[in-house]
N, C-alpha and C positions, 0 to 999 in steps of 0.2 A: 504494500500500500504506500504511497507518495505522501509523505509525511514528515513534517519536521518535530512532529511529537514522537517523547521517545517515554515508553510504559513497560514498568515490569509487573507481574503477578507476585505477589508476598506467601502466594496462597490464603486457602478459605477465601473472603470476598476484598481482601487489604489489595490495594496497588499504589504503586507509587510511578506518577506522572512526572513530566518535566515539558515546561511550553519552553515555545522559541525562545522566549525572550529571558529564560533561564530559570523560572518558579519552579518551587519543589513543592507536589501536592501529591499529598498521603487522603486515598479513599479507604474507610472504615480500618484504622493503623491495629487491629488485631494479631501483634507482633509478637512482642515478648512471652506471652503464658501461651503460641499458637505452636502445637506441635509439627504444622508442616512449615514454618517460617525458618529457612537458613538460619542457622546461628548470626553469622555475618551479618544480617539484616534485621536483627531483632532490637538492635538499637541504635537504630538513625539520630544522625546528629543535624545534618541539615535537612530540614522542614519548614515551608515559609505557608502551607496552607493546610488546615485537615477539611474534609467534607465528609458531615456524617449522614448515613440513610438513616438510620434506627437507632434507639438507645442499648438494645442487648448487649452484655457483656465481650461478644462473640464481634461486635462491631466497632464500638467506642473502644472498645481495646485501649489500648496505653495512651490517649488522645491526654488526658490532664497532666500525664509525666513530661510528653514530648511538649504541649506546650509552657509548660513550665520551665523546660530544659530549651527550647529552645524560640521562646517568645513569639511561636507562628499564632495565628489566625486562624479560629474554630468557626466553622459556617455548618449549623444546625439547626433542627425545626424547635418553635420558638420554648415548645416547653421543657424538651432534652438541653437545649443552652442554659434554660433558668436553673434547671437542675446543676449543670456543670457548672455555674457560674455559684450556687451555694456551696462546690467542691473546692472552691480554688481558683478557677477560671478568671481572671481578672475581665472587665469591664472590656477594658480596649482593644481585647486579644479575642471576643464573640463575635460572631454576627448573626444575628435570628432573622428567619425569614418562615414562609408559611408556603402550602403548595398553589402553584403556580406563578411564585416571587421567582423573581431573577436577581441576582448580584453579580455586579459587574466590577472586571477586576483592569488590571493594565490590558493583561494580552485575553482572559477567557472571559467567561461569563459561565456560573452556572443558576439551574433551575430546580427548583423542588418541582417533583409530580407524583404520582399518586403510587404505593404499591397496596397486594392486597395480603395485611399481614400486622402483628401486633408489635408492641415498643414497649421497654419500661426500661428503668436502671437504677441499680443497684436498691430493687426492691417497691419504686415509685414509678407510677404512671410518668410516662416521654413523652408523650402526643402520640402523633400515628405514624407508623411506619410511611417511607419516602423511597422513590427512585432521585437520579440525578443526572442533571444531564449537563455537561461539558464542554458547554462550545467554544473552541478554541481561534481566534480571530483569524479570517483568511485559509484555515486549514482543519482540521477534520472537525466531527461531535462524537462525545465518546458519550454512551449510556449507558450508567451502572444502574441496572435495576433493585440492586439491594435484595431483601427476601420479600420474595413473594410467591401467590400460583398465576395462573392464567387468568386476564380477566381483559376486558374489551376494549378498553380505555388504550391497551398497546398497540392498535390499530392507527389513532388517533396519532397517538406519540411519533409514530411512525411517519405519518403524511407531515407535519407538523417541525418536528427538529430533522428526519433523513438522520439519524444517526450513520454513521459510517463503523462506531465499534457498538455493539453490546454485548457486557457484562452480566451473563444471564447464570439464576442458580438453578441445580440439577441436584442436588442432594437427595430429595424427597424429603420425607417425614418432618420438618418442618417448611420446608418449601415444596417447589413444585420438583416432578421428577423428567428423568431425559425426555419423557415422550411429549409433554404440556409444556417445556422449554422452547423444543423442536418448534413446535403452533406459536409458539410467539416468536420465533425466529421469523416465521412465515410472516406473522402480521407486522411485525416492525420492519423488517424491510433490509436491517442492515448489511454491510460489506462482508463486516467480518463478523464470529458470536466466538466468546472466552468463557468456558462453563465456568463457574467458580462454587462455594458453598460444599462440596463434598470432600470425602473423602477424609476430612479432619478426625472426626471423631465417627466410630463405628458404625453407629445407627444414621448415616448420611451417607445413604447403599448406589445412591445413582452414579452411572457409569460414564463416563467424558465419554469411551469410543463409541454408548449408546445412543447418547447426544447426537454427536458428529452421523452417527449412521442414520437415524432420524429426520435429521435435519437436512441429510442429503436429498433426501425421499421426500422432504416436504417444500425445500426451497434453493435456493442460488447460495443464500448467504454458506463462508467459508468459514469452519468453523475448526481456529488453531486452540491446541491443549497445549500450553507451555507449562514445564516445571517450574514450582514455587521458587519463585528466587529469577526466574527467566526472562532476560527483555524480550519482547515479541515485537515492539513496533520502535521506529530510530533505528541509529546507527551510532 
């Protein structure tokens, strides 16, 4: 893909972006206590953005350490910020927004939209679970769907941002599984699809090559399985 963005997989649904113009943006930083996370990578020092879908532990991951450690900028829905900001989170390091707000940054923009799926942290109601959408100025849109199952609204999504990457989960048993991924592959429309969500922990049975084989069957989009730790897009 022709891209001056350059994205690794952290494994589970963590990634870490890099725009043109040099930003370091960690999606859902589920690093340190993640057992497919590289050692190597479990504790990033440079971080200038996080963007969280959901407040699950499995998501917010080390989000209050790293911005603590390293002064970035937490863009969350508005009730998971209030919560992290009674953690710690200083004031000028949040930014709350609600779905279908956009924040606009130097080089991206991103978007809340809707997933179908629940939030809490660390024992308290987050608001509602969120996809996110990535648009990066002049060059691709990356959609991290966050946890969710299939629901109709990704049609939409699709006509509307043209994602060029989605970050879709296949785990099952809390999300949806390979074959309900596959249909949203279909309906969104994108280039590429990166399963994410499996494989961490046992009971997250769904299969990437079942994905990929699904999804051939059901649409165009190219659907790459990189190892945790793996750049897939850059150079």
């Amino acid at each position: 893909m022709d891209t001056k963005i350059k994205a690794w997989w952290m494994g589970h649904s963590a990634f870490r972006l890099e725009s043109p113009a040099g930003s370091v943006i960690y999606i859902d930083p589920f690093l340190s206590q993640n057992p497919s996370t590289p050692e190597q990578f479990k504790h990033p020092d440079d971080v200038d953005y996080i963007l969280l879908t959901h407040g699950h532990e499995d998501h917010v991951g080390d989000t209050l350490e790293l911005a603590s450690e390293t002064g970035c900028t937490v863009v969350a829905q508005v009730e998971l910020s209030n919560l992290l900001k009674n953690r710690g989170l200083k004031d000028d390091q949040r930014i709350e927004f609600n779905k279908g707000g956009t924040v606009h940054f130097d080089d991206f923009s991103v978007t809340l939209v809707s997933a179908n799926h629940s939030s809490s942290f660390d024992g308290e109601y987050a608001g509602e679970a969120g996809g996110l959408v990535v648009s990066f100025e002049d060059d691709i849109c990356f959609y991290h769907l966050g946890d969710t199952n299939i629901f109709s609204d990704l049609e939409i999504y699709g006509e509307i941002y043209q994602p060029h990457v989605a970050a879709v989960p296949i785990g099952d048993h809390y999300t949806m599984g390979p074959q309900e991924a596959a249909i949203c592959c279909e309906m969104i429309g994108a280039t590429m699809a990166v399963p994410i969500h499996y494989g961490t922990f046992p009971v997250l049975t769904g299969k990437p090559e079942d994905f990929k084989s699904f999804t051939n069957e059901y649409c165009d989009t190219d659907v790459v399985i990189p190892e945790p730790g793996e750049q897939f897009l850059g150079s």
